[in-house]
C-alpha positions as CSV (number, residue, x, y, z in Angstrom):
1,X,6.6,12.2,19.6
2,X,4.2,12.9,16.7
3,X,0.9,10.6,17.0
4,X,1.6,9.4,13.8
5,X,3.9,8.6,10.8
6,X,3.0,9.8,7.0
7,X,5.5,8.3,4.6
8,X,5.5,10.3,1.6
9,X,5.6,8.6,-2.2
10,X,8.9,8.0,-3.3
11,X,8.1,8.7,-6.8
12,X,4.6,9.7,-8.3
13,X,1.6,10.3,-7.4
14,X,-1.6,7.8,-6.8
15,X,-5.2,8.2,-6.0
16,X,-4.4,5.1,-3.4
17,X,-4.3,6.3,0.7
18,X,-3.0,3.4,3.2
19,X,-4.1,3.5,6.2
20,X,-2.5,1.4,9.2
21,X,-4.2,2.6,12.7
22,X,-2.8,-0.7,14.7
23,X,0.8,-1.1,14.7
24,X,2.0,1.6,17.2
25,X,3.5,0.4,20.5
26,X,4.3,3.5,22.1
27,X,2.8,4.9,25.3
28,X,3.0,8.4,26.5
29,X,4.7,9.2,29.4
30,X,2.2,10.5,31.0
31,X,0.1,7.5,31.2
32,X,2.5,4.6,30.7
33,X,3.1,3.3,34.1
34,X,-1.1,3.3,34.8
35,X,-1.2,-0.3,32.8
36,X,0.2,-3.3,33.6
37,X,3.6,-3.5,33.0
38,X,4.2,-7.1,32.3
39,X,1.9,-6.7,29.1
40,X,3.9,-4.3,27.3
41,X,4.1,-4.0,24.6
42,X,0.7,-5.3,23.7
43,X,0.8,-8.7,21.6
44,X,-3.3,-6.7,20.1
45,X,-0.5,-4.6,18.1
46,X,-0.9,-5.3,14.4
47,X,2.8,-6.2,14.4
48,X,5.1,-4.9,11.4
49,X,2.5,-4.4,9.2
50,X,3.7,-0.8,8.2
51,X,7.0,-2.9,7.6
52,X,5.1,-5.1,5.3
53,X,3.0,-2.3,3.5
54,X,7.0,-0.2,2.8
55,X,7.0,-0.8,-0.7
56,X,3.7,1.1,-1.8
57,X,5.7,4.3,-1.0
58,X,7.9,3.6,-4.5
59,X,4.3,3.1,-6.2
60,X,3.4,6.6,-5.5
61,X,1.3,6.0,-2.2
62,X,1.1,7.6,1.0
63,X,0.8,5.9,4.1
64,X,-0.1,6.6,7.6
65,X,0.7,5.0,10.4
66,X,-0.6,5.1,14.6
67,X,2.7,5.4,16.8
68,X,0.7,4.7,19.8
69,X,-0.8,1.3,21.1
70,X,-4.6,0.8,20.5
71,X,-4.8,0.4,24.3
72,X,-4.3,4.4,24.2
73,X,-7.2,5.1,22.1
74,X,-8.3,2.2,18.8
75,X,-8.6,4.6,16.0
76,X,-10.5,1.8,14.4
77,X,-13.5,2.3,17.0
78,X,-16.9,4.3,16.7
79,X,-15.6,7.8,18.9
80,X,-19.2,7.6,20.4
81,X,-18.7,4.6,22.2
82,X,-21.1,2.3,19.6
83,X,-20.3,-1.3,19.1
84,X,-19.4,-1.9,15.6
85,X,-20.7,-6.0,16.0
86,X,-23.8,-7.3,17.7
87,X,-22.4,-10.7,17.5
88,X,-21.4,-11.0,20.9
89,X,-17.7,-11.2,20.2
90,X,-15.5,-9.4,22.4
91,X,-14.7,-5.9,21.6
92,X,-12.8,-4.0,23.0
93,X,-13.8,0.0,24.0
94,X,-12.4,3.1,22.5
95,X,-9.9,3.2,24.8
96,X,-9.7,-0.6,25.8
97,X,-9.3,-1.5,29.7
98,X,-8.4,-5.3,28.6
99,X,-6.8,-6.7,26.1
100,X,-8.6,-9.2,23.6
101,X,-7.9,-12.4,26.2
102,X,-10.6,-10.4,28.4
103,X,-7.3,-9.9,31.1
104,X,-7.1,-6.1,32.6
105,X,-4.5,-4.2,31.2
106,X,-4.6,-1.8,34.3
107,X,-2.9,-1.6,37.1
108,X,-6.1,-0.7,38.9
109,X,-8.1,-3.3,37.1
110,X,-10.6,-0.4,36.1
111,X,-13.5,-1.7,33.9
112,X,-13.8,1.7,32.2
113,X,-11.8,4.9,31.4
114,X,-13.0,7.9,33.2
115,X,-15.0,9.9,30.3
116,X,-13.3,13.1,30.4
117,X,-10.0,11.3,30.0
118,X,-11.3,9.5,27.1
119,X,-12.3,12.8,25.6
120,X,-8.9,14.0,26.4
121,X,-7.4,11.6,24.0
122,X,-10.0,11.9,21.4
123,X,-8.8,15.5,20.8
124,X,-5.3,14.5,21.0
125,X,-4.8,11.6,19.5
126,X,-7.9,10.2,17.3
127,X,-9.1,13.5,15.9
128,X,-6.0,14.1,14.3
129,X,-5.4,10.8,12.8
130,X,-8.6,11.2,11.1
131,X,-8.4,15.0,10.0
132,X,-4.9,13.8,8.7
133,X,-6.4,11.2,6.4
134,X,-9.3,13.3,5.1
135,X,-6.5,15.8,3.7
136,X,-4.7,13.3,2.0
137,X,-8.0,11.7,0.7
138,X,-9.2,15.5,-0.3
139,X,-5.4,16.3,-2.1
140,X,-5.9,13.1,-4.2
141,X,-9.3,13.7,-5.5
142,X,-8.5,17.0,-6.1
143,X,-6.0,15.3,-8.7
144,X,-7.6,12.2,-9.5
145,X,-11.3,13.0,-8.9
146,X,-11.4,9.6,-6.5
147,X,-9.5,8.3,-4.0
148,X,-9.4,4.9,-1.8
149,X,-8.4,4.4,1.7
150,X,-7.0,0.9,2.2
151,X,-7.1,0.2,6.2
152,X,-4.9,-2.3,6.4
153,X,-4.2,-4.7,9.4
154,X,-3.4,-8.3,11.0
155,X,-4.5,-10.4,13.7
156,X,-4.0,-14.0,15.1
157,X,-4.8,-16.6,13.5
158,X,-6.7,-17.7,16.3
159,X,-8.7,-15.7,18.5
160,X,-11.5,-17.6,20.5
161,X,-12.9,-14.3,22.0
162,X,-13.9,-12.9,18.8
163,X,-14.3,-16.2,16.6
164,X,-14.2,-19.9,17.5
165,X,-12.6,-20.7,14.0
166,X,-9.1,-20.1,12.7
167,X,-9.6,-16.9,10.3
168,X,-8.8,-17.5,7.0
169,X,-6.2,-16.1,5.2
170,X,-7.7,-13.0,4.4
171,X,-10.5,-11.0,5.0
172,X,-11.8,-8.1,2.6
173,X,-14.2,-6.0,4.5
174,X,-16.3,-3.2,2.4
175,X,-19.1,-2.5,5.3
176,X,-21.5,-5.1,3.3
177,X,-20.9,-3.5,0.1
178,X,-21.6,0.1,1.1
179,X,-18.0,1.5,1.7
180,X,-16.6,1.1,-2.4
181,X,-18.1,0.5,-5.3
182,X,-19.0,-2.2,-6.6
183,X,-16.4,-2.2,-9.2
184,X,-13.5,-1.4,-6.9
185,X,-14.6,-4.6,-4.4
186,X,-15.0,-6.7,-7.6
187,X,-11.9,-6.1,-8.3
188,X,-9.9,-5.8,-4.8
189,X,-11.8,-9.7,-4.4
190,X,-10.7,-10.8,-7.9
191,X,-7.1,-10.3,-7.2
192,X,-6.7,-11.7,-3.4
193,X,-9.1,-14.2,-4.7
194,X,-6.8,-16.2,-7.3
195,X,-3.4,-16.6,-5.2
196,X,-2.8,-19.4,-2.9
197,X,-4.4,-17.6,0.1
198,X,-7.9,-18.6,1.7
199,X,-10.5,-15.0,1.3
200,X,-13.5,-13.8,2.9
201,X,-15.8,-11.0,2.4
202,X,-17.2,-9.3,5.2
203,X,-17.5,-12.3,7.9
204,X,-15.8,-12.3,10.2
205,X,-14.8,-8.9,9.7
206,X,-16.5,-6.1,7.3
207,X,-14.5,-3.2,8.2
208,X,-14.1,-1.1,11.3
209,X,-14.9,2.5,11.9
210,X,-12.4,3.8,9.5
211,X,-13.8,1.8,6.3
212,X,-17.1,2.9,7.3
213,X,-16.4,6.1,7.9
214,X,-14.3,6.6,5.2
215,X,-16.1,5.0,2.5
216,X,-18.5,7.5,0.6
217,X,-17.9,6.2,-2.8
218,X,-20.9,8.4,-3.8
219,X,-18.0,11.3,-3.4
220,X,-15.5,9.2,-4.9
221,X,-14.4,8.6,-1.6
222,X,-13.9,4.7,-1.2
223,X,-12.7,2.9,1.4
224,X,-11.4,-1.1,2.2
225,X,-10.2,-3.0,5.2
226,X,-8.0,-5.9,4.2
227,X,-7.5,-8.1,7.3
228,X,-5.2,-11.0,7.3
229,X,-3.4,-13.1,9.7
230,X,-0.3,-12.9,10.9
231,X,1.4,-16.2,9.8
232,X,1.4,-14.5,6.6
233,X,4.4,-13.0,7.0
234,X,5.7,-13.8,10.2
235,X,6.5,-17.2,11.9
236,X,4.1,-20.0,12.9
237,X,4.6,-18.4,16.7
238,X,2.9,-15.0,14.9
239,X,6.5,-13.2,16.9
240,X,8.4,-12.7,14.3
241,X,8.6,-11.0,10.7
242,X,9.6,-13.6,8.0
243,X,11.2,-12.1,5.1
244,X,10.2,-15.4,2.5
245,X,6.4,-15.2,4.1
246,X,6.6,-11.2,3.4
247,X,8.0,-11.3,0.5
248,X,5.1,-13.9,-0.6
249,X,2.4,-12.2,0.5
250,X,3.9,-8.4,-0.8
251,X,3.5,-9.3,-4.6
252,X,0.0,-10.4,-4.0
253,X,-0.7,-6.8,-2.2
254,X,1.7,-4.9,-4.8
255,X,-0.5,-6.9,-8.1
256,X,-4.0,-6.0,-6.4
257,X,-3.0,-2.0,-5.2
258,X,-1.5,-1.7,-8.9
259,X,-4.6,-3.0,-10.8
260,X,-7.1,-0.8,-8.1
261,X,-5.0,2.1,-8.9
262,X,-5.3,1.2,-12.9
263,X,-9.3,0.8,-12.1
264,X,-9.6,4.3,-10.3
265,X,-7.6,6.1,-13.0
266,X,-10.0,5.1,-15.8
267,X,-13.1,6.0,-14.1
């Protein structure tokens, strides 16, 4: 099975990369029965979020998706091991040993990944999600002369370990205002800003390792994490997709992509 999914435009073209690096559940074979079995699949998965994000396709974006779990290897982590917070919330390692209730997701209950194994699925798995995106990023500022990553994922509304409050609605991250510029976060906070949904910027999340990595916008290379919870557009259990909730929640994405993509064509 391929590490990941690119879905091709459907029509057009646009200077406008997704990005969705948490939704996989897949394990490979040859490491599937090492974790706890009663676990799987991992309820960390950004659930049907590259079902949510389906439509950008017809608007002329690509999008990548992970196939495998983050408990593989997070392609949202620093490969070097560096905590992205200093907060002391709980974060989980490049390639996690427990999940984000702090339980072991090993049958071994090892606290760490031996390092050559962890190296083993840098090259195979994180390296090339990351080469993939920097050619699609490179192909569309080779037409447009700028391009922006949007990373986009979902998460609980309700997760003690890494904040004692609900999360609002949404959560714009832009690595304190270094990953975009300044008119391309104006804007992307403009739009999620006047719907019915609560916003943040940067607290409790400012972006992962793929915004800041991403984001050069001194090479026209932007990048944004948009973060929001799951009752969005699934039920109130956060199990199940919702198709009214989705639906919701999909114009507000479709009206703030289209007037980004507007912005980044006039510059």
């Amino acid at each position: 099975m391929d590490n990941f999914q690119i879905i091709n435009p459907t029509t057009g073209a646009s200077p406008i990369i997704l990005s969705i690096p948490h939704c996989g559940i897949a394990f490979p074979d040859d490491i599937v029965q090492e974790y706890n079995q009663e676990l799987l699949p991992p309820d960390d998965t950004d659930w049907f979020v590259e079902q949510l994000y389906s439509f950008a396709a017809e608007s002329g974006i690509t999008i990548i998706y992970a196939r495998y779990s983050r408990w593989v290897i997070d392609l949202n982590r620093n490969p070097n091991g560096q905590s992205l917070y200093n907060d002391g919330r709980l974060i989980t390692a490049l390639c996690p040993t427990t999940n984000f209730l702090g339980e072991p997701i090993y049958n071994d209950g090892r606290h760490s990944v031996a390092p050559e194994e962890v190296q083993r699925r840098r090259a195979r798995y994180f390296e090339p999600y990351y080469n993939k995106i920097q050619e699609i990023l490179n192909n569309a500022k080779a037409r447009f002369g700028r391009a922006l990553l949007w990373d986009c994922h979902s998460v609980r509304r309700l997760v003690p370990s890494i904040y004692q409050q609900p999360f609002p609605d949404l959560i714009l991250g832009s690595a304190d205002g270094t990953s975009a510029s300044p008119a391309i976060i104006n804007k992307a906070l403009e739009l999620l800003g006047n719907s019915a949904y609560s916003l943040a910027h940067n607290h409790p999340f400012k972006g992962g390792y793929i915004t800041r990595y991403f984001g050069k916008p001194q090479e026209g290379q932007h990048a944004l994490q948009l973060e929001m919870v799951k009752q969005l557009y699934m039920d109130d259990s956060e199990l199940l997709y919702d198709n009214v909730r989705a639906g919701q929640v999909q114009q507000l994405l479709k009206q703030t992509l289209s007037a980004l993509q507007q912005l980044l064509l006039k510059q």
